[in-house]
Structure formats: structure tokens, C-alpha cells
N, C-alpha and C positions, 0 to 999 in steps of 0.2 A: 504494500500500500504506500503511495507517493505521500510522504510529510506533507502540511500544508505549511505553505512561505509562510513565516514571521514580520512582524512589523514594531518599530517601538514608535511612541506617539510621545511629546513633550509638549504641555503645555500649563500653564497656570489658571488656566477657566475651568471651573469642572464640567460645565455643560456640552464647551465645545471636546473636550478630551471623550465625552459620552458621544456627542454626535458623531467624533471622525471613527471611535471603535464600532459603533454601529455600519456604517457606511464600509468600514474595510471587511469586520466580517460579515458583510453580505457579499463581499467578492470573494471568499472561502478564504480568508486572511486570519492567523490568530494577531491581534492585538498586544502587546506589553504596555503599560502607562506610567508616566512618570510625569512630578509637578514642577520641577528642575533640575537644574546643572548634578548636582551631586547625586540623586536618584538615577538620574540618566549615564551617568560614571559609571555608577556600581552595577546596573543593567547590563552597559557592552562589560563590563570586566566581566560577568559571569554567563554570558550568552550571546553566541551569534545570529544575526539577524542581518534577512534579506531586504529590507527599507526602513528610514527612518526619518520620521518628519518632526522636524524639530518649532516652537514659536521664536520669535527672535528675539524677543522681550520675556525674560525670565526672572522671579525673585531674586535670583542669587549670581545674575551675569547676563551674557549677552548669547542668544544662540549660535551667532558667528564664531565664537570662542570652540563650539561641539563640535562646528562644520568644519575648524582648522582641526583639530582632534583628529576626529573621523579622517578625514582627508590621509594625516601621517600614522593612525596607528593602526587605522580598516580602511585600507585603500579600496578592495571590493565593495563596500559600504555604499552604497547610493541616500544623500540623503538629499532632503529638500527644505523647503524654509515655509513659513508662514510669516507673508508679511502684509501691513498695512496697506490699505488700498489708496495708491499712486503714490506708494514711497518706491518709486521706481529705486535710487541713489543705492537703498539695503540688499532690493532685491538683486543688483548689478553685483555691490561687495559681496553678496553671498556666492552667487556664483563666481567670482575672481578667488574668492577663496576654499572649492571645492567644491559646492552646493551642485548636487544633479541639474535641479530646478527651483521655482518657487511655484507660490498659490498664493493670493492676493486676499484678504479678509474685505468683507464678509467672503466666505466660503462659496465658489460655483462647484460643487458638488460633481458635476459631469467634467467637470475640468479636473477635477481632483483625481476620480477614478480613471482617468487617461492618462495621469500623469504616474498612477503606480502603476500600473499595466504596461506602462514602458519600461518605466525601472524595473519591475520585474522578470524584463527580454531581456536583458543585460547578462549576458557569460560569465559565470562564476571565471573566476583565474584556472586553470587546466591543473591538473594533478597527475596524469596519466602518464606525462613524460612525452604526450604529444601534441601538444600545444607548439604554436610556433613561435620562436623566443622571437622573431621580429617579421612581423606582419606588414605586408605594403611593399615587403623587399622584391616583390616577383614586379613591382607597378612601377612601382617609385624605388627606380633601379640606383644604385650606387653602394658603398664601400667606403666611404671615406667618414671618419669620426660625424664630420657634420650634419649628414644624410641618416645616419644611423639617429644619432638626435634628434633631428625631425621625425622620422617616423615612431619612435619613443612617443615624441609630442603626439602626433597623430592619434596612438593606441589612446593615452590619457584620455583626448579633449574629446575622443568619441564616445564615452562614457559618460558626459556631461550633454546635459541640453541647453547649454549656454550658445549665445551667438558665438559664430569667427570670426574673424577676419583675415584675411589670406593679401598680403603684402609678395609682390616679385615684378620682376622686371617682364616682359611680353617672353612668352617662350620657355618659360620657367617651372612650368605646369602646373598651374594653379588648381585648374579644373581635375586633374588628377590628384591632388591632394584633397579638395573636397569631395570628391569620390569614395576614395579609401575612408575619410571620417563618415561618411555616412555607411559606407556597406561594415563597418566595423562597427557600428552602431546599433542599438536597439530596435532603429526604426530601418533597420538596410529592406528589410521584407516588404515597405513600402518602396512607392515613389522617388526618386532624386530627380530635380529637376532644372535642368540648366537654363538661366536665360542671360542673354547679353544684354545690359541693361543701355546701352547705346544704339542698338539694332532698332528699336523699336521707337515708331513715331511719336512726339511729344502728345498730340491731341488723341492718340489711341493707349496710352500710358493706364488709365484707370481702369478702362475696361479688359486691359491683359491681364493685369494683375489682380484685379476684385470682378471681373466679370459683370456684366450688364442684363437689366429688363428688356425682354420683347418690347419696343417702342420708344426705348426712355433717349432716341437719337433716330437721325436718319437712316437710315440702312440698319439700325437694328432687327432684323426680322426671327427672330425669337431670341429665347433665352439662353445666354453664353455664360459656362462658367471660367473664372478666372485661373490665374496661376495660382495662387492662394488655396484656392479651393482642390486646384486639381492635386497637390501635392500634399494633402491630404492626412498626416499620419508622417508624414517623410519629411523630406529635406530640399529647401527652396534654394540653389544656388545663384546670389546675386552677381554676374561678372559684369566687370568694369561698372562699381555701383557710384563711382564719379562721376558718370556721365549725367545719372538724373538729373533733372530740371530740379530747380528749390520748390517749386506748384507741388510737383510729388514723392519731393523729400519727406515734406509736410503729414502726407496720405501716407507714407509708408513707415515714418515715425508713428499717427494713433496704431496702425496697423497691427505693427510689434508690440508694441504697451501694451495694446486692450485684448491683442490676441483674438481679434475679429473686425470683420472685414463688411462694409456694405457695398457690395457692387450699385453699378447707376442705374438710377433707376428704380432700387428699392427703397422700400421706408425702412427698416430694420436691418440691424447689422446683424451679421451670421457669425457665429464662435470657429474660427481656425485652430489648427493644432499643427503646426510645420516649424520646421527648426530653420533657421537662417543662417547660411553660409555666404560672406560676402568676400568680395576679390577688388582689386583696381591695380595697375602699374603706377598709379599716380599719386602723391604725396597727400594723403588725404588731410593732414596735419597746416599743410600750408591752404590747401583750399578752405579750411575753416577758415584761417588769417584772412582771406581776402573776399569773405563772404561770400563762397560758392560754393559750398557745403557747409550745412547746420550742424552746429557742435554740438547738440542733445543728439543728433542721427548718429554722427559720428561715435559719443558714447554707450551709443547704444548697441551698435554693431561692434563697435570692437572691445568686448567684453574677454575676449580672448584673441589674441593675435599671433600667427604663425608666418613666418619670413619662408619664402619658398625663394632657394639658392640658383645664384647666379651659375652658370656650369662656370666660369672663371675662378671659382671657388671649391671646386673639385674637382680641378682636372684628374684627379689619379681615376675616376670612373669613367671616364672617356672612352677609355678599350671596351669596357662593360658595355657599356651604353650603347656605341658602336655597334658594337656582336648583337647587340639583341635586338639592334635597328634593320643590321642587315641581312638577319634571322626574317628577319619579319617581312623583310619586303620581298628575300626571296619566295617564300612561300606566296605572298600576294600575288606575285608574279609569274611565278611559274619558271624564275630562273635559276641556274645555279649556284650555290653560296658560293660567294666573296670573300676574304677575308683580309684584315689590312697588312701591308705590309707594314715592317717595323718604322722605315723614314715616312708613310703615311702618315701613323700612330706619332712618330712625333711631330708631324708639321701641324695635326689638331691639334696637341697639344699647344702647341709654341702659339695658337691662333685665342682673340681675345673673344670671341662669338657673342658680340653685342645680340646676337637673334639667339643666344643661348641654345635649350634642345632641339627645339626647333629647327632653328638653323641648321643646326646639326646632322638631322635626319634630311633637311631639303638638301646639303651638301653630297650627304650620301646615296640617296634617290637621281638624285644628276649624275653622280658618277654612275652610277649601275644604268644608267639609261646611255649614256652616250662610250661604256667603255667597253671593253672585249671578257676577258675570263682571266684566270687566274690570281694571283694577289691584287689588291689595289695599292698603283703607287700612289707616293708625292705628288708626281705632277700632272696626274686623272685629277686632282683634287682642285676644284675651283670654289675660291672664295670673294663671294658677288660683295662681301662688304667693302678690298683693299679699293674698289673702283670707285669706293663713297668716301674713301681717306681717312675707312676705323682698321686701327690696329689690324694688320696682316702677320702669317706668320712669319718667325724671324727667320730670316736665310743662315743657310747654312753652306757650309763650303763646297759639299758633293754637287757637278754636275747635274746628279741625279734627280735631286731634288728644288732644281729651280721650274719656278712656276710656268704652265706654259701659257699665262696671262703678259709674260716679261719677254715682249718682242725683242727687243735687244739680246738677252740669252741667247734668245732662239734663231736668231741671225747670227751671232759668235759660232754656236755652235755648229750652224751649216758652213760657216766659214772654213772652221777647225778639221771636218770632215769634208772639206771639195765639196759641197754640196749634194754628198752622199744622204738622199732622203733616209734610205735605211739604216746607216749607224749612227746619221745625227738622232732620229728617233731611238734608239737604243740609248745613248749618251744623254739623251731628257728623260728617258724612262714613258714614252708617250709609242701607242701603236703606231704603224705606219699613216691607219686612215687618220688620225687624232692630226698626226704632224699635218697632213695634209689640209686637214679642216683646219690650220691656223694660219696657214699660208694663203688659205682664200680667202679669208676673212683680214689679210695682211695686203690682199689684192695682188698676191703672188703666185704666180705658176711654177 
């Protein structure tokens, strides 16, 4: 017979500590109660327990004080807070300092019971010995201390239903990072749902996000439901959330507060339940200075924040990265794997990839489309930035490895061999047809 989950309840009201133990064991929940801080001590020291919802304001401290606790001593622990209603400022501290979630007093009751029902999908920690010590590694590929870190961070922030916020520069894989925190999540068995938040028209902005009445506009012709709605249970990924207008900054701040949504056109707002993951390459910090983003949005979204690395900053995963870029395309493709050669491997390296992974992958998709078989060299390798005047890679002394973007080389070199097409091509490390294709494009026969 399956145990039934546990829950401790902290609060100093008797009525409501009666109410929420009614309300939990009607969801086949056993109940523990406690009136504060030191009842609720002696409780986790003598029993483990799958949720715990703590008030904020207790005779003998502050429930913030349990949520640091819990956090370092029951890190499985999901716990969550009861706070005042529209002291947003607590229920933020709560969650920056370990809190699952909160539930805003007076009590919405259906909001409550969704909120232990997620807690309670959450993965105990693995004991079996096959758990995987670092999850994300197969996605959010790398090896290098700092990448191990972030996805560390990842496992954590997924266990929480606090906002993100996801800081990187374009090409950085942001939208992969918010991926992994949601399918690591409580809610992965839902929805994820990506939107670009610059894609979308400023005048059609309300009605994506909050959905519209049959009639409540022109071309309304029936009822649409929104992003909000559609995601449901899951997770709303906001990318590039800079780009919004302040009109529905505005809309998308009560949004997250109130935790519900009135599409246009109705009279009544409808209760959401979606976790928000937001992204931008853009300085969100200096766009408050200059009054182009609202500083309550801004604190509100980034209740926890995750820097998604530059690849400049790990090249040692370059090779990794590489291999599983050109894994991938050969199978897309239908051609034969590639693989780099060593002065390849290090001309990416030596290269500064302002377009990051990205870049990365379009370097390597070009070479595999315009080059023959065998290892990929050096100078297959074209990089579309050095012709915008970002950092190229640094030359090296081998023949081999000069670029064949560097006319001049490439004239030395037909010099050096009598204009031998086939051993100058040898001497650059380029096919015959490659050499050829640069000589026309040199307006040479």
C-alpha cells in the first residue's frame, strides 16, 4: 500500500491552520501543524515530509528565517509561503531565498490545491545509484567548470516556481536553457511554450497573450484563446522580453501579480497557473535607467537570474560541441561524418565567435555543404565575421592553415608552386574544386 505524502502547515491562526488541514486532507494529504518557528524545528528534526507551507509572520520570527532553513538543511523540501495580499516585495524575498512558491491571503483555495499538486511532481533526489549526477549534459553540451555550474543552477531553479530570467548574448542558447528548467520540472508533462516577444505586432500584443471575445474587434470572428491560457499548467517562455512596448509591460506586470488574465473583450478575469521564463541579449538594467522598461517588471521577472555563456568563455568545449554539431547534421543529411582536423580545432578555437553557438554550427553546416570528405581543415573553415572586422582567428605560421578568404596567400602561394592549381591547393589545405571556386570569385582563370 503506497504511504500517503505528508505535509507540515505553520501558522499562528487556528482557524486558518483548521481550514488548510481540511482542504489538504481532502487531497488524500496527512496534515502535521505547528503555531511556530520552534514547533516547526522540532517537527522537521523528527520527520520527513513531502511539502510544507509555512505563514510569514510568526510569534517567534519571521517565516523567511524556515525557508533559509529548509533550503540548506532539506534541500528536497519544497516549501511555500503565505503571504499578504499584494505584498508582492515578501513574496519575491521568499522565493530568492528558496521558497517553491507562495499563496497570497485571503486564501484562493483552487490556487492552493494546484500549487501542492505541483510540489508534489517534484523527484524525490534518486537513491538507486541511477540518477544522473548532471542532467542537461546530453542538451547543454560542455565540460568546462562553468557549464557544469550552470546546469547545477538549472537542476536547482527547476524545482522552484519562481520567475527567471535568462541573460546571454544572441546564440548563446537561451531557449535551451529554458527548456531543460522546464522538462526538469514538475510541470515538464505540460506545455512549454516559446514566444519571441519582438515577432509579434504591437496592436495584436493583448490578444496573443490573454486571448480575445468573438466581436470584442474587427476581425474577431470567434473566441481565441491566448498564450496564457494555452500554457496552461507549464511554462510561458518570454524571449527577447525587451522588446515589449511599456502599453504591455503594464498588462503583463497585473498579469504575473494577480496570476490571471482577462483576454479582450471579456468582463472577468480568468485564474492562470504558468511559470514565466524570460530571456533578452539586452541590458535590461540600463533600459530601466532610460525609461524603456518598468522597474517593478523588471523585479519581477528577475527573481532569479541565470547568465547563459558566451562560447568565448569555454572554448575547451569547442571539440564537444563541434562532434555533436557535426553528428547531427550528418545524420540530417544523409552524409558522411566529418570530423575536424587538429589545425581546424584550433583555428575555432583561436576565433572570438561574436554569433557564439550558433555561429558555430552555421560555420560548420557551410563547410559540410561546400566541402568534399575526409577530415575538415583550416582552411574549409570560413568565418563570415573577419569580413565585418570582429576578431578572426589568429594566424598561424603553417601554410596550411591560412585562410582561403586571404587573397594574397592565395596568390603567394600559386606563385611559390608555378601556378601549379594542384599542389598550391595541397599547400592551403583546400580541394582542387575549392581552389578553383576562389579564383573565380578573384575573377581568375
Amino acid at each position: 500500500m503506497t504511504a500517503l505524502p505528508t505535509a507540515l502547515i505553520i501558522d499562528d491562526e487556528a482557524d486558518l491552520l483548521t481550514l488548510l488541514g481540511i482542504s489538504l486532507t481532502r487531497m488524500g494529504i496527512q496534515t502535521h501543524k505547528a503555531s511556530d518557528l520552534t514547533q516547526a524545528r522540532a517537527a522537521l528534526a523528527t520527520q520527513n515530509y513531502d511539502f510544507c507551507l509555512t505563514d510569514m509572520r510568526l510569534p517567534d520570527g519571521n517565516g523567511l528565517d524556515l525557508v533559509r532553513e529548509i533550503a540548506q538543511n532539506h534541500p528536497g523540501l519544497p516549501v511555500a509561503v503565505i503571504t499578504a495580499h499584494g505584498d508582492m516585495q515578501s513574496a519575491i524575498d521568499a522565493l530568492k531565498s528558496g521558497a517553491f512558491d507562495f499563496v497570497n491571503k485571503p486564501l484562493d483555495l483552487d490556487r492552493l490545491r494546484d500549487m501542492v499538486e505541483t510540489a508534489l511532481r517534484l523527484n524525490p533526489p534518486k537513491t538507486n545509484g541511477k540518477s544522473n549526477d548532471d542532467p542537461g549534459a546530453d542538451r547543454l553540451i560542455g565540460q568546462a567548470p562553468a557549464m557544469r555550474n550552470l546546469r547545477a543552477q538549472i537542476a536547482k531553479v527547476a524545482r522552484s516556481q519562481a520567475p527567471v530570467f535568462i541573460h546571454g548574448e544572441s546564440g548563446t542558447g537561451k531557449e535551451v536553457i529554458a527548456r531543460l528548467i522546464h522538462d526538469q520540472s514538475p510541470r515538464s508533462a505540460k506545455a512549454f511554450l516559446p514566444v519571441n516577444c519582438g515577432a509579434i505586432p504591437s496592436e495584436l500584443m493583448e490578444s496573443e497573450f490573454f486571448g480575445h471575445r468573438k466581436g470584442s474587434f474587427t476581425g474577431a470572428s470567434s473566441d481565441k484563446q491566448g498564450l496564457f491560457q494555452a500554457a496552461k499548467g507549464g511554462t510561458l517562455f518570454l524571449d527577447e522580453v525587451a522588446e515589449l512596448p511599456l502599453a504591455m509591460q503594464v498588462k503583463l506586470l497585473r498579469a504575473i501579480q494577480e496570476r490571471a488574465v482577462r483576454p479582450v473583450g471579456a468582463a472577468h478575469e480568468e485564474a492562470v497557473d504558468v511559470r514565466i521564463i524570460s530571456a533578452t541579449h539586452k541590458n535590461l538594467p540600463t533600459l530601466v535607467e532610460s525609461g524603456d522598461f518598468r522597474q517593478d517588471l523588471y523585479y519581477r521577472l528577475n527573481v532569479i537570474q541565470l547568465d547563459a555563456l558566451p562560447l568565448r568563455q569555454h572554448v575547451e568545449d569547442i571539440d564537444m560541441l563541434a562532434a555533436a554539431i557535426l553528428q547531427r547534421l550528418s545524420q540530417r543529411d544523409g552524409i558522411p561524418l566529418r570530423a575536424l582536423s587538429p589545425a581546424a580545432l584550433t583555428a575555432l578555437q583561436n576565433y572570438n565567435f561574436p554569433g557564439n553557438v550558433r555561429e558555430l554550427e552555421n560555420i560548420l553546416e557551410r563547410t559540410l555543404a561546400l566541402g568534399e570528405s575526409g577530415d575538415i581543415t583550416a582552411c574549409e573553415l570560413s568565418f563570415p565575421a573577419q569580413r565585418s572586422g570582429i576578431t578572426a582567428p589568429a594566424p598561424t605560421p603553417s601554410a596550411q592553415t591560412k585562410s582561403p578568404d586571404d587573397d594574397h596567400a592565395l596568390l603567394q602561394t600559386l606563385e611559390t608552386h608555378r601556378w601549379n592549381r594542384t599542389r598550391a591547393a595541397e599547400a592551403l589545405g583546400l580541394t582542387l574544386r575549392q581552389l578553383r571556386y576562389r579564383l573565380a570569385k578573384m575573377g581568375l582563370k
